[in-house]
N, C-alpha and C positions, 0 to 999 in steps of 0.2 A: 472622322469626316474631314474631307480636304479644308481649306479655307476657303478657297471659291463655292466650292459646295457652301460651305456654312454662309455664305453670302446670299446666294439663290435662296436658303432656307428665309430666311430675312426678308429676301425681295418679294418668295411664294407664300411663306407664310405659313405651308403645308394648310391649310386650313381644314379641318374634318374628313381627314381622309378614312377613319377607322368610322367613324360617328357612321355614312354612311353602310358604311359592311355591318354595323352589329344591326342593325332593321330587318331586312330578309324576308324572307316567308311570303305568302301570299297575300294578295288583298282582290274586293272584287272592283271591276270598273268603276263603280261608283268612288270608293276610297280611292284610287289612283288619280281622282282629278286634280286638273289644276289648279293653282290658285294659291291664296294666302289663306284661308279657313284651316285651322288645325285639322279639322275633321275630314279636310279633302287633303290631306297630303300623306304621302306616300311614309315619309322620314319619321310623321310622328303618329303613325298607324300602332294601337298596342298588339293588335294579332301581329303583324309585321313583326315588330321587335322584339315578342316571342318568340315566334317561330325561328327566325332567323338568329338567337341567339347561339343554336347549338352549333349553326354553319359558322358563325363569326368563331368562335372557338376553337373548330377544330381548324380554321386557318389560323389564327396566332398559334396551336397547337402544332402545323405543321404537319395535319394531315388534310393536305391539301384536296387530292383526289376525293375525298367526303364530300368537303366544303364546297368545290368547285359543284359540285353535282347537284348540291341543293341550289346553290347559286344560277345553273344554267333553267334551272327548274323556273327560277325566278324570271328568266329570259324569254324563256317558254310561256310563261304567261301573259308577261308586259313585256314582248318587244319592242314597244317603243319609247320605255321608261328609260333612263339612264342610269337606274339602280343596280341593277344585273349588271350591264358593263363597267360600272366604277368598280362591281364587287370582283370581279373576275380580275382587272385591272391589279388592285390591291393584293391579290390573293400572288400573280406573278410578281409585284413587289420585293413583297414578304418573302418569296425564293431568292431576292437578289440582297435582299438584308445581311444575311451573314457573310457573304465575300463578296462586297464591293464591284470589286474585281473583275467577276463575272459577268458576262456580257450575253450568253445564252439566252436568257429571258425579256431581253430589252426589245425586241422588235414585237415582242406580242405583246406585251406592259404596255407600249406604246399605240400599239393598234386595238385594245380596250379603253386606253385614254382617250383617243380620237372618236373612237364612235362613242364616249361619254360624250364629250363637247358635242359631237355632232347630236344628238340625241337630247341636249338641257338646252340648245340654243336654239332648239325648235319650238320648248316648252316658252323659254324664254322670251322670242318675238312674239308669239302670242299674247305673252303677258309679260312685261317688263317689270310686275312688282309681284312676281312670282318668285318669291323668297327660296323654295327647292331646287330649281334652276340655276338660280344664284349658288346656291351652295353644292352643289354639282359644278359647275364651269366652276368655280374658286378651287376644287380640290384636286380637280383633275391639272388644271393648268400648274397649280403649283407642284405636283408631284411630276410633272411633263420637267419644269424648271427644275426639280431636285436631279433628275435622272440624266437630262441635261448636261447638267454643273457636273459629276460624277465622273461624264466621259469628256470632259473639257469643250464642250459645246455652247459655249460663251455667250453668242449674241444670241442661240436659241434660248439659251435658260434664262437671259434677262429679256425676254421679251413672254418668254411664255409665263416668269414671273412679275412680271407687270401687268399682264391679263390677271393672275390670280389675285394679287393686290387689289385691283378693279372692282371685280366683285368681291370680294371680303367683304371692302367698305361699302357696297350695296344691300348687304342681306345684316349688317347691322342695325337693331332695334326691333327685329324681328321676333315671330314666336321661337325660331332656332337662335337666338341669341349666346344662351349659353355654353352651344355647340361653336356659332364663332366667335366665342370668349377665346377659342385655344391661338387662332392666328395672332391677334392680340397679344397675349403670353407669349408667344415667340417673338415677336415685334420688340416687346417694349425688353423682354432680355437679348436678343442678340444684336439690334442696333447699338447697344454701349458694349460686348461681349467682345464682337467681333474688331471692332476698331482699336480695346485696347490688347489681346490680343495679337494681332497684327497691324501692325502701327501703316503698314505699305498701303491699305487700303482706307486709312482714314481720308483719303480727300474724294473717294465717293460718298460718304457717310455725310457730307456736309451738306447736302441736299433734303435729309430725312430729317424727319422731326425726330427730337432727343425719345428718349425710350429712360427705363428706371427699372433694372435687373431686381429689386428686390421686388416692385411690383408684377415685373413678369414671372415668377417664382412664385407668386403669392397666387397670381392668377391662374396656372398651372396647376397648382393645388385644388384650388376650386374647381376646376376641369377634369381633373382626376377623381373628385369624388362625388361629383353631383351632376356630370353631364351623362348621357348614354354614350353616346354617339364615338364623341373624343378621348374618352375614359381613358382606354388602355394605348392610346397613341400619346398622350399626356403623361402618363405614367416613365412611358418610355424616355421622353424628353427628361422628365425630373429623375430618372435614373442618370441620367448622362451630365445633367447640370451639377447635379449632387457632387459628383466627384471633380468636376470641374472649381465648386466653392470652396472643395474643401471641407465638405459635410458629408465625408468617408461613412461614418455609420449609417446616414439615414439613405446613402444610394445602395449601400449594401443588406439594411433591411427592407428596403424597396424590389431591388435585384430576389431579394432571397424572396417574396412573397410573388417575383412574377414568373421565376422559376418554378417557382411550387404551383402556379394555377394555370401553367404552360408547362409543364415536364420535358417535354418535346420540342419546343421553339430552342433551336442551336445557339441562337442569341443570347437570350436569356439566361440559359443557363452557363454559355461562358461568361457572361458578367458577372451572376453569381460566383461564379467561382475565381472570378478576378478578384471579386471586391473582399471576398473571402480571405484569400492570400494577400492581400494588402493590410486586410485588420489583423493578420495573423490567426485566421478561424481554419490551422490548418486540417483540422479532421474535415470539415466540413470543404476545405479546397482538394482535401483528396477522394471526398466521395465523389463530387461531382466531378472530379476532372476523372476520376476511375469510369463513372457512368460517360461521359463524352467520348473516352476513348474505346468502347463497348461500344455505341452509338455509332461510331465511326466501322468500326468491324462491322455492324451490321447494316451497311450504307443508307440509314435512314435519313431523310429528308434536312440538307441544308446543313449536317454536320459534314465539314472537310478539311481541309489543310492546315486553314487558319484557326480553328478551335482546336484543330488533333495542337498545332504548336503549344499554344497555351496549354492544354492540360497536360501533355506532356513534361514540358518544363518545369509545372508544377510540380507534378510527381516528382522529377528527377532532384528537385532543390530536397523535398520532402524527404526523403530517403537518403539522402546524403548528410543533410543538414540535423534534420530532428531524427534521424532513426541512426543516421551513423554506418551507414549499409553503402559503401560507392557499389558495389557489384549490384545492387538493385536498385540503385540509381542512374549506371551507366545506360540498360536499355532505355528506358527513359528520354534521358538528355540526345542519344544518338535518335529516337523518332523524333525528337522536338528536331531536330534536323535535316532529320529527311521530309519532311512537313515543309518545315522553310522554306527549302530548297523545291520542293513540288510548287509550291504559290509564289516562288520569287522575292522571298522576303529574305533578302541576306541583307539587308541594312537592320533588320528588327533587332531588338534588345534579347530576347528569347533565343534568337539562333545562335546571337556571339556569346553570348552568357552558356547556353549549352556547350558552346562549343571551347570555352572556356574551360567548364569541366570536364569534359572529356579530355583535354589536354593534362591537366591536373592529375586525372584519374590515369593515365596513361604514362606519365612521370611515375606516380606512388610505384607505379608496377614493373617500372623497368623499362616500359618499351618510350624512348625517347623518340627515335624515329615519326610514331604516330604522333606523340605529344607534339611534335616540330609540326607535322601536317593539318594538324587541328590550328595549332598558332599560326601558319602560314595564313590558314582563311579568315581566322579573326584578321589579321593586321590587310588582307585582301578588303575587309568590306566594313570595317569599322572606323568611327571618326578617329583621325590622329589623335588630338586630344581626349579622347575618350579614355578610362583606366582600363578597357579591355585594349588597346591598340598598346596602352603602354605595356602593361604585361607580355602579351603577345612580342611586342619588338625587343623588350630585357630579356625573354629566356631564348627567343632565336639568337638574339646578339650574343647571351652566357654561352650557348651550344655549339656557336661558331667559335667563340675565343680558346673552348676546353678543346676543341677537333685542333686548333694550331698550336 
């Protein structure tokens, strides 16, 4: 996540963006109304949050065209709920989750976010202490400000995350409380995260109230295991924080249990297999990166470039390193390559580390020529100070002095 981005996350808060997707299903007019009465609200409807459990799934699952379909179902009944369009909204998200990058899905992300607002801000002037509205406009605007921040859209993301901000602090004390327990948890961790990470932007931070990472962590927790709503959008976060603290095992038994109850979420499962290959769980970094790049052959949803590198690379390490095999490591490290180079990542660690090897691998064998053409692109796209640049400039300069 850029820094700016993790800024807007801060400023929006993301507030229950999942919370609403897991509800779903149907209700009749009566359960649809307005109001503050538990029993009239849509969000804490039990048929609702049944039914719609199976659609929330198969969208983290990544089987989108299921989910959408119950989703539009949801549309179809209550056109003029905001539920269906936050759900749909989320569901193109969750397509843009695994490459950033990707800009395809952002005009219709957007055009579900809009008709959410436009849709909670109706329920809203009606009722200004209509807590589901509230928490509708909070989710939508702050994921408007994530997506924002993402394409360097600055004054839009801080403005559409100061909307989301707004209402946070409005639908707090509410029966949804626990649901916006999660912006909180983000709050009180990234306000201190972000600043001492990036030291450039501590003089916007000077404006915000102090926050306490170990209580945003803790509250995080508690959102992950006893909210509906923000469960698995919290889970996500304490996946990413985990490795962030420093606390390797528990983001990688985290990773590994959201892999497992999402097979199919591209994300997930390359984290899995990230966090795997960091604890050295290498059987278990080579299933999954075996299964991603399978995934990736059979062009299934939201596996591409950037996960094929990752597992790739992994392999390639795996079979050089623990098997002792360069000739079935080579294929390998040369896809973690061509992957790169498809998503435009030749600054990544992954491309020059492959490519790395493959120079190595192409020494052992004799052909120096290719070994020089591998080292050319490292020292093309690696930091100077880097030990891949330095290598890379010792054996072109050795290659040059044995030619004179």
């Amino acid at each position: 996540m850029k820094k700016y981005s993790l800024l807007l996350v801060l400023l929006g808060l993301l507030p229950a963006p999942t919370s609403y997707a897991q509800q779903g299903g149907t209700l009749s007019d009566q359960d649809s109304a307005a109001g503050n009465n538990p029993r009239n609200m849509l969000l804490l409807n039990q048929t609702v949050q049944i039914e719609a459990t199976e659609a929330v799934n198969n969208m983290y699952n990544f089987k989108f065209d299921k989910a959408e379909r119950d989703f539009r179902w949801i549309q179809f009944q209550y056109p003029e709920h905001p539920l269906p369009y936050f759900l749909l909204g989320l569901s193109e998200w969750w397509k843009i989750v695994p490459n950033i990058e990707d800009e395809q899905y952002d005009e219709r992300c957007m055009a579900y976010l809009d008709t959410t607002i436009e849709k909670a801000e109706r329920l809203y002037e009606g009722d200004e202490a209509n807590v589901e509205a509230t928490f509708f406009l909070a989710g939508a605007y702050a994921f408007k400000g994530r997506l924002y921040s993402e394409r360097s859209q600055w004054r839009k993301a801080t403005v559409a995350g100061k909307n989301a901000l707004k209402y946070l602090k409005r639908g707090s004390g509410s029966e949804l409380s626990p649901e916006f327990l999660f912006g909180d948890a983000l709050y009180n961790y990234y306000v201190e995260w972000v600043p001492e990470n990036y030291p450039a932007l501590k003089p916007i931070f000077w404006f915000l109230s102090d926050g306490d990472k170990a209580l945003g962590i803790k509250q995080l927790q508690t959102v992950a295991n006893n909210a509906f709503y923000t469960r698995t959008e919290a889970q996500y976060f304490l996946m990413r924080i985990y490795s962030e603290e420093n606390q390797a095992e528990r983001g990688y038994e985290l990773a590994k249990y959201m892999a497992g109850t999402f097979p199919d979420n591209a994300y997930f499962e390359r984290y899995y297999a990230r966090t795997a290959y960091t604890l050295g769980q290498m059987v278990e970094t080579e299933n999954a990166s075996l299964s991603i790049l399978a995934k990736i052959d059979r062009r299934m949803p939201g596996y591409e470039a950037t996960s094929g590198r990752y597992a790739s690379f992994y392999l390639g390490y795996i079979y050089q390193s623990y098997y002792r095999d360069p000739a079935r490591a080579k294929p390998y490290f040369q896809r973690a390559v061509t992957f790169a180079e498809q998503s435009k990542s030749l600054e990544s660690g992954y491309y020059l580390l492959s490519l790395t090897a493959l120079a190595r691998i192409a020494d052992q064998e004799g052909d120096q020529e290719l070994a020089k053409n591998y080292f050319q692109k490292v020292l093309d796209n690696a930091e100077k100070k880097s030990p891949t640049h330095q290598e890379a400039k010792r054996y072109l300069s050795d290659q040059k002095s044995r030619r004179k």
